[in-house]
LOMI-456904 format. One record per atom (N, C-alpha, C): residue number from 1; residue in one letter; atom name; x, y, z. Coordinates in nm, 3 decimals. Layout:
 resi resn name       u       v       w
  NUM    A   CA       X       Y       Z
...
END
This chain:
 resi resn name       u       v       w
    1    X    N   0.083  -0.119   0.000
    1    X   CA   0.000   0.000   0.000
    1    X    C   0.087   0.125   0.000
    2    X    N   0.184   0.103   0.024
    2    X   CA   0.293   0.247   0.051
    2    X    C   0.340   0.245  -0.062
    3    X    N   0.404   0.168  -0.083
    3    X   CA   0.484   0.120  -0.221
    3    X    C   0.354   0.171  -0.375
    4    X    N   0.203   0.207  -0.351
    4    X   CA   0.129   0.222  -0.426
    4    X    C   0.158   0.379  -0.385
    5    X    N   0.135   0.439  -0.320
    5    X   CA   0.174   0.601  -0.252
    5    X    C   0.294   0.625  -0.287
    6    X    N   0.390   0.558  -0.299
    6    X   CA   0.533   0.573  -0.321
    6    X    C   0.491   0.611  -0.483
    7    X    N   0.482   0.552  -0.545
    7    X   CA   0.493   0.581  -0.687
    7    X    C   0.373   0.650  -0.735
    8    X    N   0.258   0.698  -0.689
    8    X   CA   0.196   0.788  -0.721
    8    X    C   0.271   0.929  -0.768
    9    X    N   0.167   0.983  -0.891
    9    X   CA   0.260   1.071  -0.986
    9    X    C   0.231   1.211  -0.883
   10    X    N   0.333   1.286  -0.943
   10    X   CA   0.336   1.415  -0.866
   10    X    C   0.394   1.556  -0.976
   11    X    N   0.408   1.685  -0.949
   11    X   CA   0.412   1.794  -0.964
   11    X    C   0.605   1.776  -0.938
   12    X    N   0.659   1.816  -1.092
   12    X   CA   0.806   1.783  -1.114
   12    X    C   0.849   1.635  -1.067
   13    X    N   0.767   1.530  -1.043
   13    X   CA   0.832   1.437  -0.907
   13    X    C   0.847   1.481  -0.788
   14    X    N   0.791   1.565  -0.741
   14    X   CA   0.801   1.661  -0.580
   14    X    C   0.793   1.525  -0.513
   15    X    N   0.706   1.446  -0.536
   15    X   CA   0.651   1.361  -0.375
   15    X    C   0.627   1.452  -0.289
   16    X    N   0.559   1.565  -0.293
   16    X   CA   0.563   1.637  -0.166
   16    X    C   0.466   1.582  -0.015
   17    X    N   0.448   1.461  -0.057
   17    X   CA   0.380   1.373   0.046
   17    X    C   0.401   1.301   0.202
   18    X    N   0.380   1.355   0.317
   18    X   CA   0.454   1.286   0.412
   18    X    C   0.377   1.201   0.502
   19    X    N   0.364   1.122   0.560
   19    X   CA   0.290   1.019   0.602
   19    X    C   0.344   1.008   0.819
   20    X    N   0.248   1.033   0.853
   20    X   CA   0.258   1.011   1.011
   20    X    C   0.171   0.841   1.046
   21    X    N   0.236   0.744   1.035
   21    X   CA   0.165   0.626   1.083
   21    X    C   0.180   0.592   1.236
   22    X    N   0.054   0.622   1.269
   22    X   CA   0.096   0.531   1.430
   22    X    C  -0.023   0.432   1.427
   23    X    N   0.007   0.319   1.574
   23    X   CA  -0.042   0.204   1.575
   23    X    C  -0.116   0.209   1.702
   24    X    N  -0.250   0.130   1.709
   24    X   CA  -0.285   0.161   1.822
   24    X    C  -0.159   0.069   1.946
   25    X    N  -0.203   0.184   2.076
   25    X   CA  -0.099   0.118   2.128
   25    X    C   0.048   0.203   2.179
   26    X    N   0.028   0.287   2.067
   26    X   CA   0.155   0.355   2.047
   26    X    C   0.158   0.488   2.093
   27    X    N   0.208   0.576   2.171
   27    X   CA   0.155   0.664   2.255
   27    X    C   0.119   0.789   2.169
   28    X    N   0.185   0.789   2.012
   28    X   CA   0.163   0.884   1.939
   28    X    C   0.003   0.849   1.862
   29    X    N  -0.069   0.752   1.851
   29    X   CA  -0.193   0.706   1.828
   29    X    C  -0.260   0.785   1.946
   30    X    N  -0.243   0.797   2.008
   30    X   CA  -0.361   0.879   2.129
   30    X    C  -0.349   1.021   2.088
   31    X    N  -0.181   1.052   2.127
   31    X   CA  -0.196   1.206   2.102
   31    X    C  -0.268   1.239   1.919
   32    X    N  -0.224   1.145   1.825
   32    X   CA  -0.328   1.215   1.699
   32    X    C  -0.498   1.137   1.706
   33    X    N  -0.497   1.040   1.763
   33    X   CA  -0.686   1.044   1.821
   33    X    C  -0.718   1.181   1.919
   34    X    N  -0.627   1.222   1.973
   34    X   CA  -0.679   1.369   2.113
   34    X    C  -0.701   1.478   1.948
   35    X    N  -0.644   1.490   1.855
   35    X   CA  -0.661   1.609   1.752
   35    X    C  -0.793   1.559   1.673
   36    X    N  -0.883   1.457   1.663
   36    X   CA  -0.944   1.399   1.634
   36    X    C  -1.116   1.502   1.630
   37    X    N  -1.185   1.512   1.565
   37    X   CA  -1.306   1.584   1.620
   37    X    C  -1.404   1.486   1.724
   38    X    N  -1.470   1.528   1.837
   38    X   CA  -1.549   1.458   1.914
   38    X    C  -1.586   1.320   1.833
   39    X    N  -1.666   1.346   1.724
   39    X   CA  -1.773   1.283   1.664
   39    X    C  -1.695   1.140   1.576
   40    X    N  -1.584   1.223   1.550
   40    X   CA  -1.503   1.111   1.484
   40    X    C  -1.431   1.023   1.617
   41    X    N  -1.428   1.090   1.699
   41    X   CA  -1.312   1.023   1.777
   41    X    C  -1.418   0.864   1.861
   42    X    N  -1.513   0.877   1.857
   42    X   CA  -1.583   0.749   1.907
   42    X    C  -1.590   0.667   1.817
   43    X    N  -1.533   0.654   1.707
   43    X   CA  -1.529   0.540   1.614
   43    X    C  -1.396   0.490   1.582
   44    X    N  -1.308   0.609   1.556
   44    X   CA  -1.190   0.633   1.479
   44    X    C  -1.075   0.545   1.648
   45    X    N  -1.105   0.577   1.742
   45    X   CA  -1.055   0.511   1.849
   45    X    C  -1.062   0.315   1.862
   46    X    N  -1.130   0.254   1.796
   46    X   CA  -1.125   0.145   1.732
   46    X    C  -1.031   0.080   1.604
   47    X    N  -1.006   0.178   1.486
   47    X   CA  -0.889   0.144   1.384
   47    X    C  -0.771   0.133   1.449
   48    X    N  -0.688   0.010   1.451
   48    X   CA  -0.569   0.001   1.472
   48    X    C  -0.435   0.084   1.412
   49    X    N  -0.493   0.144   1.326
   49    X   CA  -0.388   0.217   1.236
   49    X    C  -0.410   0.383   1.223
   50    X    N  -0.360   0.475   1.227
   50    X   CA  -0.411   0.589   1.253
   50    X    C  -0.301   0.721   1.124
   51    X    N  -0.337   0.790   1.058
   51    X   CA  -0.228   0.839   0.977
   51    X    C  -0.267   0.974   1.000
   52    X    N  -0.193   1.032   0.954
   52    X   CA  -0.197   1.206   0.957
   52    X    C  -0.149   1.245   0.810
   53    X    N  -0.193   1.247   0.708
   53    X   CA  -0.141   1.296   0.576
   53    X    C  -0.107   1.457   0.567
   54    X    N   0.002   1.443   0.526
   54    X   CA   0.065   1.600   0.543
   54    X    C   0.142   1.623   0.417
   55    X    N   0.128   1.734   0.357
   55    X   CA   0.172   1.792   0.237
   55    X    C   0.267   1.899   0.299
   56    X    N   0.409   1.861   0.220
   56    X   CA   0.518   2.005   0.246
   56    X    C   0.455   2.105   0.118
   57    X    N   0.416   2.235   0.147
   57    X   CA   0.401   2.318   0.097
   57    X    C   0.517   2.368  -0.071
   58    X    N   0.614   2.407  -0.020
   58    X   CA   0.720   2.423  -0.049
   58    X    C   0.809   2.363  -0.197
   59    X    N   0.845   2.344  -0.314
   59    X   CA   0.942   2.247  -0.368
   59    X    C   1.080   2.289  -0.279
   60    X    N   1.141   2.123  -0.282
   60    X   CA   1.230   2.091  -0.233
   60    X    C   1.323   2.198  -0.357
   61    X    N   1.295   2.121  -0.435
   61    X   CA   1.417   2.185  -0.545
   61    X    C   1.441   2.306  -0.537
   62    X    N   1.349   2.394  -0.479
   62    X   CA   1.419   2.577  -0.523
   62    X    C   1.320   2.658  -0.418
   63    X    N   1.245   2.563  -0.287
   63    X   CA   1.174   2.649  -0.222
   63    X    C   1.077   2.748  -0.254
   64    X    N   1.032   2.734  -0.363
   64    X   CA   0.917   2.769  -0.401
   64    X    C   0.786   2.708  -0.349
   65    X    N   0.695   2.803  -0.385
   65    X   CA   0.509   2.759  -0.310
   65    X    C   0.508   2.649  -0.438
   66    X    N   0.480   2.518  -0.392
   66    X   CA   0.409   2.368  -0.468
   66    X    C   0.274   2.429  -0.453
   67    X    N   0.180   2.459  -0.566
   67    X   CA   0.049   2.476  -0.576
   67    X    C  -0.021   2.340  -0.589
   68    X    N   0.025   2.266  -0.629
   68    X   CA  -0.006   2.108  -0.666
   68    X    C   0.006   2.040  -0.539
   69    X    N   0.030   2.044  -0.446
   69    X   CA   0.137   2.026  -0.315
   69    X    C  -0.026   1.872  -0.281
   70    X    N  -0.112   2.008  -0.260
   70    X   CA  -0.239   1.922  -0.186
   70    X    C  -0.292   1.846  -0.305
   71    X    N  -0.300   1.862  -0.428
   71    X   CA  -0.335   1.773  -0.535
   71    X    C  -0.297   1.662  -0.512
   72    X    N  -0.144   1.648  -0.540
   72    X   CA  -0.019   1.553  -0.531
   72    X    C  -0.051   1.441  -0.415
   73    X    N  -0.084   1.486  -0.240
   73    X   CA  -0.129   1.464  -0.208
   73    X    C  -0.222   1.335  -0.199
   74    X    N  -0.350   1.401  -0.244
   74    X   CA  -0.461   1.331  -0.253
   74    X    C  -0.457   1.257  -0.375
   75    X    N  -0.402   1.259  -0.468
   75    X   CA  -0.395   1.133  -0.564
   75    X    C  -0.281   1.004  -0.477
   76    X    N  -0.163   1.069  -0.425
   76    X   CA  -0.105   0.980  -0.401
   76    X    C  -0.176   0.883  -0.260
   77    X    N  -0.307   0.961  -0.178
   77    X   CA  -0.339   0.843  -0.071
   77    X    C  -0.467   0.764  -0.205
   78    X    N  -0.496   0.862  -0.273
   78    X   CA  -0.577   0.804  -0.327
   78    X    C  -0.539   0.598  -0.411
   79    X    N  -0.423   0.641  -0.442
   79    X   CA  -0.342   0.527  -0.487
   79    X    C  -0.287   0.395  -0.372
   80    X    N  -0.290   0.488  -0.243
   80    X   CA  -0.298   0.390  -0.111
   80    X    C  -0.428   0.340  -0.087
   81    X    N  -0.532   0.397  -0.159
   81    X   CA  -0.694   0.389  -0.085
   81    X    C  -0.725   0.268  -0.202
   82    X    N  -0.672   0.318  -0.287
   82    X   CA  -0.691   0.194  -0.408
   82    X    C  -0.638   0.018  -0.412
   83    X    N  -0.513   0.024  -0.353
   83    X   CA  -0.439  -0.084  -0.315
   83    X    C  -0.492  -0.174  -0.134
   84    X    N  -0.513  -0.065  -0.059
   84    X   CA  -0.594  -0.104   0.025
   84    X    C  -0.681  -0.187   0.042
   85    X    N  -0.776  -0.119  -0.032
   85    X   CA  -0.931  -0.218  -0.112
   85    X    C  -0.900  -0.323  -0.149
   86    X    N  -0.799  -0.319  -0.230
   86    X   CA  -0.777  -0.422  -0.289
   86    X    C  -0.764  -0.590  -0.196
   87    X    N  -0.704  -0.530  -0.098
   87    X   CA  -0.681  -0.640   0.031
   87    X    C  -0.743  -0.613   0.104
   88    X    N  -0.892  -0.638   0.047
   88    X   CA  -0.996  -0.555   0.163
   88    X    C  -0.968  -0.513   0.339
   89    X    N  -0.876  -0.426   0.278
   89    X   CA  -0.867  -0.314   0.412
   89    X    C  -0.916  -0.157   0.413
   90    X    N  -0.975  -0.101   0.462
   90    X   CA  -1.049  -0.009   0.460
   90    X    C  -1.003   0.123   0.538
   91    X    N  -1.014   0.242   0.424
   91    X   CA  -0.949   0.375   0.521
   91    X    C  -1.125   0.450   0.529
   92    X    N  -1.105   0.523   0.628
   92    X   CA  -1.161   0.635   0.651
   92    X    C  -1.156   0.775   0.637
   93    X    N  -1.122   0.878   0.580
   93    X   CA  -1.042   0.984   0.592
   93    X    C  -1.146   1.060   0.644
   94    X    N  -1.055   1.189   0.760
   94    X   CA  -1.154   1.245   0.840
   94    X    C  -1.121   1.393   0.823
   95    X    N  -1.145   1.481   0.779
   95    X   CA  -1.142   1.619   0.768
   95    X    C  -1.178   1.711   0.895
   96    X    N  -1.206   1.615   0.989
   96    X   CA  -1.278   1.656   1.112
   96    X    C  -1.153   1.635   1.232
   97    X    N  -1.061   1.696   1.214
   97    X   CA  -0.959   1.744   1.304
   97    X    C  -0.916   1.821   1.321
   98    X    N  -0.823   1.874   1.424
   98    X   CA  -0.791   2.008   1.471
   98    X    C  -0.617   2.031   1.384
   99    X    N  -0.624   2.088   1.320
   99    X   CA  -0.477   2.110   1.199
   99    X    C  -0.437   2.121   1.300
  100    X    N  -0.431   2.275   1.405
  100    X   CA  -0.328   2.362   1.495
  100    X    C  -0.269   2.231   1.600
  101    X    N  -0.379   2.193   1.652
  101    X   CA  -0.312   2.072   1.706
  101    X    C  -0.224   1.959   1.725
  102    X    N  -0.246   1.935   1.535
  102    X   CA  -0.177   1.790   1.532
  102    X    C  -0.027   1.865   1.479
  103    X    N  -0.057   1.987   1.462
  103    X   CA   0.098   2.058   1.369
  103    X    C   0.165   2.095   1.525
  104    X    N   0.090   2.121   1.644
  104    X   CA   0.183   2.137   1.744
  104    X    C   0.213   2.045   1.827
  105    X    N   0.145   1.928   1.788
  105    X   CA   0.123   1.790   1.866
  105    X    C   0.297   1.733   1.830
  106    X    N   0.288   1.729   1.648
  106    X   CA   0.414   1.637   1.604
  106    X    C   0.497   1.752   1.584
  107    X    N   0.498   1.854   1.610
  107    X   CA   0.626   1.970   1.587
  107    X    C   0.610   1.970   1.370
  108    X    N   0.506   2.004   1.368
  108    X   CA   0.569   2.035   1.201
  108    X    C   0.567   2.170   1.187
  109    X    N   0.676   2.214   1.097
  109    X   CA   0.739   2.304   1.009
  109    X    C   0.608   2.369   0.931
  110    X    N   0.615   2.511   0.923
  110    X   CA   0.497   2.571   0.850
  110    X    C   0.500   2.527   0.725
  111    X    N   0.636   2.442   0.664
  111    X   CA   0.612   2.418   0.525
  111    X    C   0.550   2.288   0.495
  112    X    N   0.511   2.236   0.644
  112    X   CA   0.373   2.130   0.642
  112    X    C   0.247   2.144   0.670
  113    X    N   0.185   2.112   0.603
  113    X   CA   0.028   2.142   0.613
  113    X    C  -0.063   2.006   0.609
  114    X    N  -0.084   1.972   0.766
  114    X   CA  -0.162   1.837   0.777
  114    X    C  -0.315   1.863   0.670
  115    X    N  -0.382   1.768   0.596
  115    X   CA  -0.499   1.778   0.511
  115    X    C  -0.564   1.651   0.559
  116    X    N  -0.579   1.609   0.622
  116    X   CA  -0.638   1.413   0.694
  116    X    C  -0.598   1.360   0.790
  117    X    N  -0.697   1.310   0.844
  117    X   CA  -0.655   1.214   0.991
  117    X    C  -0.716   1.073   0.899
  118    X    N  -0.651   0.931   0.888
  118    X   CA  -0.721   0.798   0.795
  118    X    C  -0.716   0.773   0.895
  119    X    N  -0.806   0.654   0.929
  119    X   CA  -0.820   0.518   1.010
  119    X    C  -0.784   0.422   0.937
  120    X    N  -0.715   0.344   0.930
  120    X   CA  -0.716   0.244   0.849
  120    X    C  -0.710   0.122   0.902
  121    X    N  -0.823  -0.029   0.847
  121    X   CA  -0.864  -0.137   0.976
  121    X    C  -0.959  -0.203   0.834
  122    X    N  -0.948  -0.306   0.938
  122    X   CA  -1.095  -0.411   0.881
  122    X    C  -1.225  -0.315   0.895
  123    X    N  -1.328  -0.409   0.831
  123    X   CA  -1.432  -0.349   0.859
  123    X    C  -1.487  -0.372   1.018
  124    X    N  -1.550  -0.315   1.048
  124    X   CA  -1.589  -0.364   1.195
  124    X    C  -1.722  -0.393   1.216
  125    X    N  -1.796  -0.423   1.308
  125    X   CA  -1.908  -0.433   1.378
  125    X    C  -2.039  -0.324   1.349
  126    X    N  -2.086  -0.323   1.256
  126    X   CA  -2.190  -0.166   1.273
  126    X    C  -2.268  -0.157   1.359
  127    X    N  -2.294  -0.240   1.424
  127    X   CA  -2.415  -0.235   1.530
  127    X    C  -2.315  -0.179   1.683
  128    X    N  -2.168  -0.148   1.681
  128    X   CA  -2.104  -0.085   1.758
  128    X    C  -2.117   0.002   1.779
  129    X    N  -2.172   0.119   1.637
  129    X   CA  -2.165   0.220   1.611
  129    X    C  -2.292   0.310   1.693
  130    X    N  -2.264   0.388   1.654
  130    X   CA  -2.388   0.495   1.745
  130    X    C  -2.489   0.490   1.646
  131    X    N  -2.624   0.545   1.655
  131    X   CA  -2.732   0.486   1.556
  131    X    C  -2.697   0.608   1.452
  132    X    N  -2.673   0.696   1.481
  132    X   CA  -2.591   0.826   1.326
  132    X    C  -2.504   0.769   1.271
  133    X    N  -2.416   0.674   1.336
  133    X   CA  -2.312   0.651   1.259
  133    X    C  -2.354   0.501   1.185
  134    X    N  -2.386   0.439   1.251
  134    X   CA  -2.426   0.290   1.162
  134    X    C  -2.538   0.344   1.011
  135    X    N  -2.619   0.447   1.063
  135    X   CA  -2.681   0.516   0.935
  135    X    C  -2.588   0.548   0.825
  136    X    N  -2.513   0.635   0.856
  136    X   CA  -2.413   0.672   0.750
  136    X    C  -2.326   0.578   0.737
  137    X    N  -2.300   0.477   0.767
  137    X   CA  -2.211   0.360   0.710
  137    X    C  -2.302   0.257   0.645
  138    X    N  -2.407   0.220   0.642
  138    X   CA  -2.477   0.102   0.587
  138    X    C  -2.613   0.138   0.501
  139    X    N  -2.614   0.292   0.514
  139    X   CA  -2.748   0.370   0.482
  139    X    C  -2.704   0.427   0.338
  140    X    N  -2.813   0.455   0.224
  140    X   CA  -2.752   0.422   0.133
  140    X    C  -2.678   0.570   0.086
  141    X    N  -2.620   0.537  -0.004
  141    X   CA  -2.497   0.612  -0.045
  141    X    C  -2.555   0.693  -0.185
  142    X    N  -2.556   0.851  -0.192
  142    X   CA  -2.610   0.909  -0.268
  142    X    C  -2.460   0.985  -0.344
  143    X    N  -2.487   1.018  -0.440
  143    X   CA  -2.376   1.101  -0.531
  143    X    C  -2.465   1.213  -0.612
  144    X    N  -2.418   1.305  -0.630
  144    X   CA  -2.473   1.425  -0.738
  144    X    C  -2.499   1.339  -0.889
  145    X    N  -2.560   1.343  -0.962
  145    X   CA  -2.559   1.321  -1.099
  145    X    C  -2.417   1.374  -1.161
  146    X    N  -2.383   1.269  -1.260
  146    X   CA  -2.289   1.316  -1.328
  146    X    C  -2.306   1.454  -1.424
  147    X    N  -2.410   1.459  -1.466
  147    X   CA  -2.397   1.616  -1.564
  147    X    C  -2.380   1.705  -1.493
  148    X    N  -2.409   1.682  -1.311
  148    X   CA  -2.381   1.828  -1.250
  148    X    C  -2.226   1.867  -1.249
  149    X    N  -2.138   1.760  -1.289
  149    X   CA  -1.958   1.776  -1.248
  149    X    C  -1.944   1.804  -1.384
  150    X    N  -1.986   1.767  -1.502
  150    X   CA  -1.939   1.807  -1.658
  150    X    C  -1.959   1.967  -1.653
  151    X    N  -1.834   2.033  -1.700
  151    X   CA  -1.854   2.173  -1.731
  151    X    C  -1.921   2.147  -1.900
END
């Protein structure tokens, strides 16, 4: 799955992609579940695997602003989210965390900019879940029509 993130394409070859994995267990898994939003954190406290996806702002090559930085990014977990599946293992990505936190939690550099907290785990139990959340996990799944995304 890394090795699929690893070679995901990027802006010059930047990779400007950096990856925080902790395990449950691991004392840095708590402190990035504590940056966690309430709502997420009663579920997300169950995945054994916990990531923090973080984009360096910056190119390495000449310190310039990477505008692609967060693109680059999200194709490259996207390419982890893909390989994942594949061995039916399952991420979550949560937009529902505190940035200031987890950037003062792990000491990052302003030329990092956390964009995700993943869970990543088997599937689990839905009837664990709180009755909002087993809704939105087993309840059905709506998308916009495609002509609304065609310019």
């Amino acid at each position: 799955m890394l090795e699929a993130l690893r070679w995901s394409s990027s802006c010059f070859n930047e990779q400007p992609w950096q990856l925080l994995i902790t395990h449950r267990g691991d004392v840095r898994h708590q402190v990035l579940l504590d940056c966690v939003s309430e709502g997420n954190r009663i579920w997300a406290q169950q995945a054994p695997v916990l990531m923090l996806a973080v984009a360096r702002l910056l190119f390495a090559r000449n310190g310039k602003v990477n505008r692609h930085a967060a693109y680059d990014l999200g194709q490259a977990i996207a390419q982890f989210a893909i390989q994942a599946t594949s061995r039916q293992i399952y991420l979550h990505q949560m937009g529902g965390f505190s940035v200031e936190a987890a950037k003062e939690a792990f000491g990052l550099s302003q030329n990092q900019e956390p964009h995700t907290v993943i869970a990543v785990g088997y599937l689990g139990d839905p009837d664990k879940l709180t009755e909002t959340q087993r809704e939105k996990e087993i309840g059905l799944r709506l998308r916009r029509p495609l002509d609304e995304m065609l310019l």
